[in-house]
Structure formats: C-alpha cells, structure tokens
ZAMAR-791981 format. One line per field, with one value per residue (C-alpha): residue in three letters; x, z, y. Coordinates in Angstrom, 2 decimals, padded with zeros to 5 digits. Layout:
N
residuo: [ALA,...]
c1: [X,...]
c3: [Z,...]
c2: [Y,...]
END
This chain:
282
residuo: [UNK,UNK,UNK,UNK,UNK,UNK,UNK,UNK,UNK,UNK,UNK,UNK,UNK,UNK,UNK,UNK,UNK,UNK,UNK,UNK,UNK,UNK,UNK,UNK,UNK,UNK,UNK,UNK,UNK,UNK,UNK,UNK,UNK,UNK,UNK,UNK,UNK,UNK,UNK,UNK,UNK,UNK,UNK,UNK,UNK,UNK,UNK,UNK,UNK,UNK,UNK,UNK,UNK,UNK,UNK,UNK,UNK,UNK,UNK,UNK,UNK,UNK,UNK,UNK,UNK,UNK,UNK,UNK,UNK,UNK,UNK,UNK,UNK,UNK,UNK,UNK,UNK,UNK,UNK,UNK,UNK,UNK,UNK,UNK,UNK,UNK,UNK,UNK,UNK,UNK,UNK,UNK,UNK,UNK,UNK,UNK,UNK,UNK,UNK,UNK,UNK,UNK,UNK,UNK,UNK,UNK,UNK,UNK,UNK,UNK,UNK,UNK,UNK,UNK,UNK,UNK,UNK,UNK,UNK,UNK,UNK,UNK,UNK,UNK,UNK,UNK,UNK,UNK,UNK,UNK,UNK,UNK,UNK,UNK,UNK,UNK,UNK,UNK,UNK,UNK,UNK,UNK,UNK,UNK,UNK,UNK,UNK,UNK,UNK,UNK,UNK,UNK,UNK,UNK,UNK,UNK,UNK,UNK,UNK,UNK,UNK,UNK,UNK,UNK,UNK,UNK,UNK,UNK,UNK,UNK,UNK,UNK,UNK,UNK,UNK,UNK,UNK,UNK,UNK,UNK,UNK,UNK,UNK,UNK,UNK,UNK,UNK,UNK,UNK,UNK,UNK,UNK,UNK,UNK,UNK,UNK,UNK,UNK,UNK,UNK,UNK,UNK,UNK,UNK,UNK,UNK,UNK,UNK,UNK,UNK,UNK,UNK,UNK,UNK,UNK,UNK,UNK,UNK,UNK,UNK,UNK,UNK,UNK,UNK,UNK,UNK,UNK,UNK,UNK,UNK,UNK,UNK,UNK,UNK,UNK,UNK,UNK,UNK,UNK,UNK,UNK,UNK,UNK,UNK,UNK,UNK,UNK,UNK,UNK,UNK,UNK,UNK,UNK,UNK,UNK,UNK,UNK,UNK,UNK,UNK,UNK,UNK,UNK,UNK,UNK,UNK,UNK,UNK,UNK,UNK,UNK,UNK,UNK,UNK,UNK,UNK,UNK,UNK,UNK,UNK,UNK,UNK]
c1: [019.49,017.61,014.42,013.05,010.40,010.95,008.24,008.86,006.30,009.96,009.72,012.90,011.06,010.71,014.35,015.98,014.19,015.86,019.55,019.05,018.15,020.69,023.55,022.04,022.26,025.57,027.05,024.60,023.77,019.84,017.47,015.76,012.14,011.57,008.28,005.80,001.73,-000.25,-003.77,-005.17,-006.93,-010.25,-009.81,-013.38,-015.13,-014.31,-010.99,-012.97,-016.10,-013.13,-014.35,-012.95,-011.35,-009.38,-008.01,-004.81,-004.33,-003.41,-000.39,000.81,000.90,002.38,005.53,005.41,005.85,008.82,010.64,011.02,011.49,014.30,016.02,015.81,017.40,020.25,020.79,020.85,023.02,025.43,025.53,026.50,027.64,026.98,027.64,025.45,022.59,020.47,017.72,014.17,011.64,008.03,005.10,001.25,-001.78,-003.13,-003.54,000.09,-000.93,-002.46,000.42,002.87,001.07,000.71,003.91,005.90,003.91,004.92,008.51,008.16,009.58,011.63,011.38,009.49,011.17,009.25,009.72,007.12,005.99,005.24,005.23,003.37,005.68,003.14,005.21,002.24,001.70,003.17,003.01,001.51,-001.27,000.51,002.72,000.18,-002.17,001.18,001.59,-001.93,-001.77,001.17,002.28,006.32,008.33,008.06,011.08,009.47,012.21,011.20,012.37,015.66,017.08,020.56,021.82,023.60,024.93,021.94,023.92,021.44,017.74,014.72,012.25,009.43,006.84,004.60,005.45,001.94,003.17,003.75,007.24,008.21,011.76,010.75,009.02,012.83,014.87,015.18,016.23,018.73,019.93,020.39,022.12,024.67,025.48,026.43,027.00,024.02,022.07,018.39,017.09,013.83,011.97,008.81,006.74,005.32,001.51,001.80,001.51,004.25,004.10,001.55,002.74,002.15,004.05,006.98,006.79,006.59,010.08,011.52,010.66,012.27,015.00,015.95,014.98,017.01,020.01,023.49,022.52,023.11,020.04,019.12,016.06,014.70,011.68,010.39,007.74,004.27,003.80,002.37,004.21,004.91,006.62,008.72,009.99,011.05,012.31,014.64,015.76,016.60,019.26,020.30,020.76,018.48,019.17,016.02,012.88,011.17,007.67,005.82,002.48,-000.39,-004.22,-001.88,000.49,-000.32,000.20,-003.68,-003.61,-000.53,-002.10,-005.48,-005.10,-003.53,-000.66,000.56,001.49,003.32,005.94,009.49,011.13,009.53,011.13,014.11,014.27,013.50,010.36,010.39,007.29,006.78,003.89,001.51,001.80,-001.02,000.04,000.58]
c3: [026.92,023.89,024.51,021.30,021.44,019.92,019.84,018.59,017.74,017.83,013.90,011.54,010.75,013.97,015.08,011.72,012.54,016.20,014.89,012.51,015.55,017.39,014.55,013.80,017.19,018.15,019.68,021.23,024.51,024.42,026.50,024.20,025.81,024.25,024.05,023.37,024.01,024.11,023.86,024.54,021.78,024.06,025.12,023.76,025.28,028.13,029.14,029.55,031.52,034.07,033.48,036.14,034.11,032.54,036.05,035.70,031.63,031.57,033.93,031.58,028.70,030.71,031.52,028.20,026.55,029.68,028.93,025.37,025.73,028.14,025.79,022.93,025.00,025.92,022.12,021.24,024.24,023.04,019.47,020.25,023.27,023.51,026.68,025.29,025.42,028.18,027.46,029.14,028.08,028.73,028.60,028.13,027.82,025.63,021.97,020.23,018.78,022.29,023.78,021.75,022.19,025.71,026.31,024.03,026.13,029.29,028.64,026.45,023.89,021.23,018.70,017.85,015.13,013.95,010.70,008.29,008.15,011.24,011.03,008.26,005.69,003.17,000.23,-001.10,001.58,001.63,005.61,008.02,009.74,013.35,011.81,009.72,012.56,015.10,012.49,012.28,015.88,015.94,019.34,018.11,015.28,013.43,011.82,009.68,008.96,005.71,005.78,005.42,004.68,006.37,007.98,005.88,006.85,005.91,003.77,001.42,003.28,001.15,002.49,-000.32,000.76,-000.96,001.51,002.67,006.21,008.79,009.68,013.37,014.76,016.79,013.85,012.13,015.18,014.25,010.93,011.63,014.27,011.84,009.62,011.80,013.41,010.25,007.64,005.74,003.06,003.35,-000.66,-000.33,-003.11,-003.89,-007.27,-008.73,-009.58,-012.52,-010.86,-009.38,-005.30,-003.94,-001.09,002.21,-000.09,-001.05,002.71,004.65,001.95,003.74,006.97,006.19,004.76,008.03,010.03,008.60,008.53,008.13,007.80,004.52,002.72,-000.94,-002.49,-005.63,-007.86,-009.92,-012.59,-012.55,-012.14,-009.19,-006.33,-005.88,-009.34,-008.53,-005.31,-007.19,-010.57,-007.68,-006.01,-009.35,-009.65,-006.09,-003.78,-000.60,002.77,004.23,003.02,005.75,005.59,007.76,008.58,007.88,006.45,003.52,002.73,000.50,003.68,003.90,-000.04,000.22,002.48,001.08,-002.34,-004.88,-006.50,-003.33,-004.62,-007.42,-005.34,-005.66,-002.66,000.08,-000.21,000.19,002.15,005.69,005.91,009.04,009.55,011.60,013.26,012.71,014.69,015.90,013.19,010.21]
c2: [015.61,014.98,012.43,010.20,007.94,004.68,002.45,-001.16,-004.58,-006.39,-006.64,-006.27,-002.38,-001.74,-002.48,-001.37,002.40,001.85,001.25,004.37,006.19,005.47,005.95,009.09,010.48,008.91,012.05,013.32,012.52,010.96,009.30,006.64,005.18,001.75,001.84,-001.30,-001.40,-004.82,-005.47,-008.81,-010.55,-011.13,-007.24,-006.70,-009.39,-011.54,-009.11,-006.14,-008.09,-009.15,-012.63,-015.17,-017.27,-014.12,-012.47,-012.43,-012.68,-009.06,-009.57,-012.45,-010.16,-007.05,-009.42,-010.84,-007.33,-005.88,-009.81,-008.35,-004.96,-005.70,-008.61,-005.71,-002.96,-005.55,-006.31,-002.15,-001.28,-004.46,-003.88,000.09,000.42,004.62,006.17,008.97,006.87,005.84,003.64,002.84,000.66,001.18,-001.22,000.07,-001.72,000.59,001.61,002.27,005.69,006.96,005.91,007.26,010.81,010.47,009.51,012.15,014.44,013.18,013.31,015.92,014.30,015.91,013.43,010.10,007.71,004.58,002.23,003.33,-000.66,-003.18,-006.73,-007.15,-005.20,-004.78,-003.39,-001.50,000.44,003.86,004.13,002.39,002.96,003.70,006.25,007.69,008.18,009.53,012.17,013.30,013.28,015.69,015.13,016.20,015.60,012.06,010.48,007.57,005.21,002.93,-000.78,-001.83,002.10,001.53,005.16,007.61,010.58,013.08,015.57,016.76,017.72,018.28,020.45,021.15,023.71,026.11,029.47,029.30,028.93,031.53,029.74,029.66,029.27,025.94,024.25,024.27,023.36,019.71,020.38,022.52,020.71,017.89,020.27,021.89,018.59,016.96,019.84,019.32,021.80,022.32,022.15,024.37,023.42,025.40,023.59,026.78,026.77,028.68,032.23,034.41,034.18,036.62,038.97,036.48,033.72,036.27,037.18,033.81,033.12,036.26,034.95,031.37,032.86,034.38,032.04,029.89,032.21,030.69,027.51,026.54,026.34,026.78,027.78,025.15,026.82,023.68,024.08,023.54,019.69,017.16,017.93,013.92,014.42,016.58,014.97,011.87,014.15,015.92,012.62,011.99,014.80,015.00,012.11,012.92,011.76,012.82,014.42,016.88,018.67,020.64,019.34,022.01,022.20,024.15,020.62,017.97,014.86,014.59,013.52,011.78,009.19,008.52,008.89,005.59,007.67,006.36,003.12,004.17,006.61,005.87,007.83,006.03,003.09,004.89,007.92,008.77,011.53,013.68,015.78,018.60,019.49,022.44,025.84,027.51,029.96,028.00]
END
C-alpha cells in the first residue's frame, strides 16, 4: 500500500495537484492523507496568552478545517470512485511545512504531492514557499504539481544530473516505479562543463547505469550552457511529462530558488518536478 501525502488550502492548485495524484496512481492501491493545518490569525497574541475571551477559538477553527477536509474527500472519492484508494483527512494546528514532515514520517510516507502555487497563484513565482521549504526539508519524495497541468501519461522522464552523486538504489525507486508502471524512458541528461568526466563522475555513470538496469533509460550529453537552458532547449525537442532531480549540496535547486532567472523559466508552468532527497552518501 503506497502512502502520499496530500496537503490542500482548498484552492484550485491545491485540488488540481490532488486529481493528478489520484489519476496518476489509479491502479495502484494507495492510502491518500488529506492533510490541512490552521493557525489562528491572533495565534501570536491573545491565542497563545489563552486569553478568556479566546477559549474555545481553537476548537472553532479545528472543526472548521475537518468540515472541509471531509466535504473535499467526498468530492475526490465521487468524482473517481477508486477502490484502490482509501482516503483520510488530517487536521493540525500547526505550521504546514512541520506538519507535512512530521506527518510523512509518521506514516512513513512514500510520497508527498502538492501544487507548486496556493491560493494566491502568483504567476511569477516559480514555487511556493510551502513546497520550497517541504523540499529543503526532505522528509520523502516531492511531486510539485504546477497550476492547471492536467495529467498525462508520463512517457518521457527527464532526469538531468551532473554524476556527482554516489547513486543509491532507494533514491531511484520512484522513478522507476513510474517508469515500469507506465512504460516510460528516463532521458539522463548530463550539461557538460567543458571537461571530460573525471573518474568518480565516469564512475557514479557506471553505478547509475546499473542501477538503473533494464529500465529503459538513455543517456543525453548537452554542451556547455546554463543548466536551466538546457532544460527548456530539451523540452523543446522532446515533450516531457515530468522533470525529476535529486536533491544534493552538488544540484543546482539551492540556485534555482533564490536566484531571478527564476522568473523567466518556461518548464514550470508546465511540467511536474519531483525531487528526491539527499542520501547520506550523495
């Protein structure tokens, strides 16, 4: 039984990255956790003093917050109807990103997908600010779904990555689940640097390589250019259905999210972007 984390603010993101969820586990059999944290908006003052004239303001929000959680899993379980799927909705007061990492860890969660935008759906922001600070958090995977991306089937994976990683088997189950479940190739794309691949690059490629085994996988060398570049000159050429990274002091995620070439990406407003946590070894 697979277990993925889905938190929500009800929004049109939030539920949009729920239906992709669900159509893109259809057959498998999944336990989905609805999950939704609150905060009252006198939490720093009167809330936390317990003021008199607040007792009881945190029960009002806690039924607020189930009351919606439980009218949203009745709209999922209607509009799909999946006897694979069991769904549970939990309610926190608490901060969403502590949440989300204490719950994927209580669970042990296999997977946590989120829209890449909450209510707000600022279009000039890459990700938000949840799902940026989930995946820096690197409780499990992250699937971050961007707004209104309707489910395809994920046929063509792109997994860029500059072999500076000691690659274990566990970091790769998810995409190779995804692959063997639906036929899809894994595009490795490596943006060269100018300079052949020293030994531990040549040998963490090996190790890939096998790891990956017969799942079919290719192997992209790209010249020297930004590795953002690249990404959208590929997307270009080959439609991708997802684009996958592993997260590591090695990647380029740290820059993606603070510097301003940001704004002027073109695949995020299309393309789901699953990353995978760090191993003690990368």
């Amino acid at each position: 039984m697979k277990r993925i984390i889905l938190p929500t603010d009800f929004s049109d993101n939030a539920y949009n990255a729920i239906r992709y969820a669900v159509k893109l586990f259809k057959d498998v059999k999944c336990t989905f956790y609805l999950l939704h944290t609150y905060t009252p908006a006198i939490y720093q003052a009167e809330y936390v003093l317990h003021s008199p004239g607040q007792i009881g303001l945190g029960d009002i929000y806690q039924e607020n917050s189930l009351n919606q959680l439980n009218e949203l899993k009745k709209k999922v379980t209607s509009e799909f109807n999946n006897k694979n799927h069991i769904f549970m909705v939990h309610s926190a007061f608490n901060i969403l990103v502590d949440e989300i990492v204490e719950t994927a860890k209580k669970e042990n969660a296999d997977l946590v997908i989120m829209g890449t935008q909450g209510a707000t759906g600022a279009k000039e922001i890459f990700i938000g600010t949840n799902t940026v600070h989930v995946i820096k958090r690197g409780c499990c995977p992250i699937l971050a779904i961007p707004p209104n991306v309707e489910f395809e089937v994920p046929k063509e994976i792109l997994f860029p990555t500059d072999f500076e990683i000691d690659y274990q088997k566990e970091q790769l189950n998810e995409i190779m689940d995804l692959s063997a479940r639906y036929k899809s190739k894994i595009n490795v794309m490596h943006v060269s640097s100018g300079y052949d691949l020293n030994d531990t690059q040549l040998k963490n490629k090996a190790k890939l390589d096998s790891l990956l085994g017969t799942t079919p996988h290719l192997f992209h060398e790209e010249p020297n250019q930004e590795i953002m570049t690249a990404i959208n000159t590929f997307q270009q050429k080959k439609q991708i259905d997802i684009l996958a990274m592993i997260q590591n002091k090695h990647t380029f995620l740290e820059r993606l999210f603070i510097e301003p070439i940001i704004k002027k990406l073109g695949f995020h407003e299309t393309i789901p972007f699953l990353v995978i946590p760090s191993h003690k070894n990368n």
